[in-house]
C-alpha positions in Angstrom: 11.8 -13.1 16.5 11.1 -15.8 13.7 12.9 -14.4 10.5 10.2 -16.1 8.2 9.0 -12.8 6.6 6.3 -13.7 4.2 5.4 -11.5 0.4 2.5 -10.3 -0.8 1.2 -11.7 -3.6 2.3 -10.5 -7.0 -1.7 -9.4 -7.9 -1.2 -6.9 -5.4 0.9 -4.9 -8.5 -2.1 -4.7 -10.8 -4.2 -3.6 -7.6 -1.9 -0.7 -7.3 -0.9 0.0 -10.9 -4.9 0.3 -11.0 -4.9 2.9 -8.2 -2.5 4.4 -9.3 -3.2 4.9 -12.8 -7.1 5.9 -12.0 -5.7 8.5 -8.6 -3.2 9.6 -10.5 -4.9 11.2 -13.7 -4.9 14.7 -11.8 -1.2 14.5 -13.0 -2.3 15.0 -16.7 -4.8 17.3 -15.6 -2.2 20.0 -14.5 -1.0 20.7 -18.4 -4.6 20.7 -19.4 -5.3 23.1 -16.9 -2.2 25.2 -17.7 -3.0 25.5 -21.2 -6.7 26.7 -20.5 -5.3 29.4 -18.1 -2.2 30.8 -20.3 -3.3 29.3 -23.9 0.1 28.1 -26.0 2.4 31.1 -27.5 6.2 31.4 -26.9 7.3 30.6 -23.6 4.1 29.2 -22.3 4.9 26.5 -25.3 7.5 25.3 -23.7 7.0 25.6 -20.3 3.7 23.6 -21.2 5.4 21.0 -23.1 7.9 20.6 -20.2 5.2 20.0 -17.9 3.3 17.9 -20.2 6.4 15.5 -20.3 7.2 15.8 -16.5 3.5 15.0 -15.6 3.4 12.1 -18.4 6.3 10.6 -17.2 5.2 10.6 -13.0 1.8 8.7 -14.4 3.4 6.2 -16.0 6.0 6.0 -13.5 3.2 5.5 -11.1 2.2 2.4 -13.2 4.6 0.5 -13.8 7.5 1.5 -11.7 6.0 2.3 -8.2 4.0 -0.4 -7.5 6.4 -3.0 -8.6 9.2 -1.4 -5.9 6.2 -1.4 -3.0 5.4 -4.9 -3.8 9.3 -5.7 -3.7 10.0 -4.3 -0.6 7.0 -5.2 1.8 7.1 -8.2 4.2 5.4 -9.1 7.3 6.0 -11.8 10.1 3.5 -12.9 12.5 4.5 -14.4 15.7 3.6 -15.5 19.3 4.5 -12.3 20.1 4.8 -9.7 18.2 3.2 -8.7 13.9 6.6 -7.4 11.9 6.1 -5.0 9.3 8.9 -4.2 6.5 8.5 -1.9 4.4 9.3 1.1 2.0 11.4 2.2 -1.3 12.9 5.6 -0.7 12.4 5.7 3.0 12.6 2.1 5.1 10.4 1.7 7.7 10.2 -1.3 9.9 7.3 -1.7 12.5 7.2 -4.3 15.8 3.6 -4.8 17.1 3.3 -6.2 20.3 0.6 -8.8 20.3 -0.3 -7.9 23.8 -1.1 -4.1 22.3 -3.7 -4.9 19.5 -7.1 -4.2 20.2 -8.9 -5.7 17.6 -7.9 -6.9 13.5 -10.1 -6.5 10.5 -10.3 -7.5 6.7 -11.1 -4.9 4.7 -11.7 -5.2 0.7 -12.6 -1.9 -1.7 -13.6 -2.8 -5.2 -10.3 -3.1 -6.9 -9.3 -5.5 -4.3 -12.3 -7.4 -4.5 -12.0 -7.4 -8.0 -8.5 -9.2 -7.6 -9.7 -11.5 -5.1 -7.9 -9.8 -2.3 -8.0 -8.1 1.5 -5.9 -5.9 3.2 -5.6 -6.7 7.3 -5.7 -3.7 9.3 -4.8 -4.4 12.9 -5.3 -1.8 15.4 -3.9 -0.7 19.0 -4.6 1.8 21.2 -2.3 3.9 19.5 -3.0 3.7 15.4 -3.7 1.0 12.5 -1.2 -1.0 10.6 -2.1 -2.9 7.6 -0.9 -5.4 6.0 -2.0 -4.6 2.6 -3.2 -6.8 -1.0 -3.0 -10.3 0.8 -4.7 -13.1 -0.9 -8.1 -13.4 0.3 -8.2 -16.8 2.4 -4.7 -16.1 3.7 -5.9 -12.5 5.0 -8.4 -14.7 6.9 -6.1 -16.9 8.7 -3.7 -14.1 9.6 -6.1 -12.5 10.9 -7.4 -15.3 13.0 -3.8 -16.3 13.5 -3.4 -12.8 14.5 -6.4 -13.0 16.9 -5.8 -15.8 18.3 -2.3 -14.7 19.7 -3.2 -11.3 21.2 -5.7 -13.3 23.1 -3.4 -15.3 24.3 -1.1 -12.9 25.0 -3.9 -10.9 26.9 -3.5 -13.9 29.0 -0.1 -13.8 29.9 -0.4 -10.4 30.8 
């Protein structure tokens, strides 16, 4: 296997601190919705100001923290014969794709990614989809041509 794991770009951060900031507001919702349910006296003060913090602190966590770790710890290799994924901050998770098993490889962008001017690459086997997620917009079209052009030829082989 060819140990040149490639990054994604840095933009990918802002994609996800985006995300995450906008997917994530249902974290300061929970308070709200505490406070409309049991109103603010005594206990319920505190328990509401405790969950105020907790909740405040996971959204901004989600911001700044999160996607900076994701972005630090994803690679990918592509090869003659086989896509490497790397991945993961709490749990690691490494993936080996056989070329000969993909069935087919897309772009895809959403609006935040268009936005950014980037694409995430979602390849596809009999079994699930991988991506390869927040690439730079030309290179997410020659991996995925570089991607395509392999698993035909290692359809070939086969």
């Amino acid at each position: 296997m060819n140990s040149s794991f490639h990054k994604l770009t840095p933009r990918a951060i802002r994609v996800w601190q985006w995300g995450n900031g906008i997917g994530n507001l249902f974290l300061l919702a929970v308070p709200a919705g505490y406070f409309f349910i049991f109103g603010v006296s005594g206990l319920h003060t505190w328990l509401l100001s405790l969950l105020s913090l907790f909740s405040f602190t996971l959204w901004v966590s989600s911001l700044t923290w999160f996607p900076y770790l994701t972005w630090k710890n994803w690679r990918y290799c592509v090869d003659e014969k086989e896509i490497d994924l790397k991945r993961g901050v709490i749990v690691k998770t490494r993936t080996l794709i056989p070329l000969s098993r993909v069935q087919h490889v897309d772009t895809r962008q959403g609006p935040l990614l268009r936005w950014f001017g980037l694409s995430t690459v979602t390849i596809s086997t009999a079994a699930t989809t991988h991506e390869i997620p927040a690439l730079d917009s030309v290179i997410a079209d020659r991996v995925r041509k570089k991607i395509s052009t392999y698993a035909r030829l290692a359809e070939e082989d086969v």
